[in-house]
PAKOL-883375 format. One line per field, with one value per residue (C-alpha): residue in one letter; x, z, y. Coordinates in pm, 1 decimal, padded with zeros to 6 digits, m for minus. Layout:
BEGIN
rest = c(A;...)
u = c(X;...)
w = c(Z;...)
v = c(Y;...)
This chain:
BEGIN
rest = c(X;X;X;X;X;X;X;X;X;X;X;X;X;X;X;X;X;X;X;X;X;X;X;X;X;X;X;X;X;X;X;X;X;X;X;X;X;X;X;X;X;X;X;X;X;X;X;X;X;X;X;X;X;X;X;X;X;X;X;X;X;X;X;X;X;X;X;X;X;X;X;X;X;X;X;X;X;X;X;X;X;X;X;X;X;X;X;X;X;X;X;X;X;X;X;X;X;X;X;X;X;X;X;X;X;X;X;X;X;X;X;X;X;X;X;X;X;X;X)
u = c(04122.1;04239.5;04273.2;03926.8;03786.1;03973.5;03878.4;03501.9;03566.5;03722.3;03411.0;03136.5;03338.0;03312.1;02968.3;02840.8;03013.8;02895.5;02543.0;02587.2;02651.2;02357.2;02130.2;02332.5;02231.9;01877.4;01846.0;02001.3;01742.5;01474.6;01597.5;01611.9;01717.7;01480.7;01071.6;00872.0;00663.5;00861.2;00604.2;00697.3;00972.6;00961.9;00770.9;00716.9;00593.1;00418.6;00455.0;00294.1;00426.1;00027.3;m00035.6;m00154.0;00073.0;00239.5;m00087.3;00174.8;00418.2;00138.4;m00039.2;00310.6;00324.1;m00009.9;00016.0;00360.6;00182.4;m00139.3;00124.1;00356.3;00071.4;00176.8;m00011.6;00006.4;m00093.7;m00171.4;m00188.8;m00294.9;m00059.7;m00165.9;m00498.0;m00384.9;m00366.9;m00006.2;00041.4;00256.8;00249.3;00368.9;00491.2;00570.4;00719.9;00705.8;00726.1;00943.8;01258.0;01532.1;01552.0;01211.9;01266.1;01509.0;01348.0;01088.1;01283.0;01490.6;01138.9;01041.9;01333.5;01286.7;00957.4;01072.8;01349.3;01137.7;00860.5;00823.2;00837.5;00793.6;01077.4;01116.9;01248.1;01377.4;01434.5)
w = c(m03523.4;m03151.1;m03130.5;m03258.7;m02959.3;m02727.1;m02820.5;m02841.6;m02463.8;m02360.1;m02487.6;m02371.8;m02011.4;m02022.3;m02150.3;m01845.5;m01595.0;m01732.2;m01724.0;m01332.2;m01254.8;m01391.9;m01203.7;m00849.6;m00953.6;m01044.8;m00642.6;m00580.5;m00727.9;m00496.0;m00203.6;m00279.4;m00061.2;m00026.1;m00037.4;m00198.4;00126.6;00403.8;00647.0;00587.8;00750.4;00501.6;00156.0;00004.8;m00401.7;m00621.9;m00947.1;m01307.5;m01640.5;m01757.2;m01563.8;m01226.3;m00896.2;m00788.8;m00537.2;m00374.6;m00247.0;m00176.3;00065.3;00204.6;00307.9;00472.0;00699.7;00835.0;00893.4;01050.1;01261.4;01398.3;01382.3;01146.0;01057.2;00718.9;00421.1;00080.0;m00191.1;m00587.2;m00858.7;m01142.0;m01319.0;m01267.6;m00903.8;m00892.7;m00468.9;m00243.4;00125.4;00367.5;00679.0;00941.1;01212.5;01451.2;01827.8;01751.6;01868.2;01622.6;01687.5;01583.1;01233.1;01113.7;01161.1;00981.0;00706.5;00680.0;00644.4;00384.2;00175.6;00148.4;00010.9;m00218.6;m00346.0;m00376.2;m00559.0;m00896.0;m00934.9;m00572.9;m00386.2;m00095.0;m00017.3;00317.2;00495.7)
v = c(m02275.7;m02322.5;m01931.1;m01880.0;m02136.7;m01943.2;m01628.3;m01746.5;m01952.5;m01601.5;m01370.9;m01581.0;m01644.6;m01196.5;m01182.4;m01435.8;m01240.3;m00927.9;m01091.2;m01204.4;m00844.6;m00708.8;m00943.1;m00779.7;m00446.1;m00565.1;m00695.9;m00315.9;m00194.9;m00244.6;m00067.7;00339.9;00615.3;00920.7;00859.9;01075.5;01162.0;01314.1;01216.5;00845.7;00655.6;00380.2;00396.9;00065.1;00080.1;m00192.8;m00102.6;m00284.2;m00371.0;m00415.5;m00687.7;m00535.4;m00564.6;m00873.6;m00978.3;m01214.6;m00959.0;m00718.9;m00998.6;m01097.6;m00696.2;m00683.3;m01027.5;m00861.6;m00507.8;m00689.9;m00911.1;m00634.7;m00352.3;m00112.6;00147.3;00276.1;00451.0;00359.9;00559.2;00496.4;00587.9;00404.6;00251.5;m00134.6;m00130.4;00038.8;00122.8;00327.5;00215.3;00528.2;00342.7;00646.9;00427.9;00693.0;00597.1;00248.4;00123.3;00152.7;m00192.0;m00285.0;m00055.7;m00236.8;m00539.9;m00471.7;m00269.4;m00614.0;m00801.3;m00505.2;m00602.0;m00902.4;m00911.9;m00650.5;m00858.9;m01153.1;m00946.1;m00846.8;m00423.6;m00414.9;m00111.1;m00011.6;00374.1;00498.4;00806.1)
């Protein structure tokens, strides 16, 4: 009976650190390498389950693009509001970029099928 405890203690112990690692690579997950626009510095995508976009993260990306000026691009890909943002950066400070790109992240982590792909 002990062994059988253990063994169950042991397996769940595995299964919950198995299940903490998963959730990292979900917050991996919104920061990709490559956008699909080579015009674009930074590419930032809302995606949608069914639901539409997450309006949240979308209005958290345009107060920081009305704040520090940046001029994008949006394009549709999808019938339920579904949004890339081409962000071409060109002319700032490598400084400034990753600033923003930090600020980018964030609101993609914090957002719900919200990425954000750089060049």
């Amino acid at each position: 009976m002990k062994k059988l405890a253990a063994y169950t203690l042991f397996f769940c112990l595995v299964g919950f650190q198995l299940s903490a690692q998963d959730n990292k690579e979900e917050k991996r997950q919104t920061v990709y390498k490559g956008v699909s626009d080579q015009a674009c510095a930074v590419e930032m995508a809302f995606g949608s389950y069914g639901a539409g976009i997450d309006r949240n993260a979308f209005e958290q990306f345009t107060k920081l693009a009305e704040v520090n000026k940046i001029e994008y691009t949006s394009k549709s890909i999808g019938r339920e509001g579904e949004t890339r943002i081409c962000m071409p950066m060109t002319g700032w400070s490598a400084t400034k970029k990753k600033k923003i790109i930090k600020k980018l992240k964030a609101i993609a982590d914090k957002g719900q099928l919200v990425s954000v792909s750089i060049r």
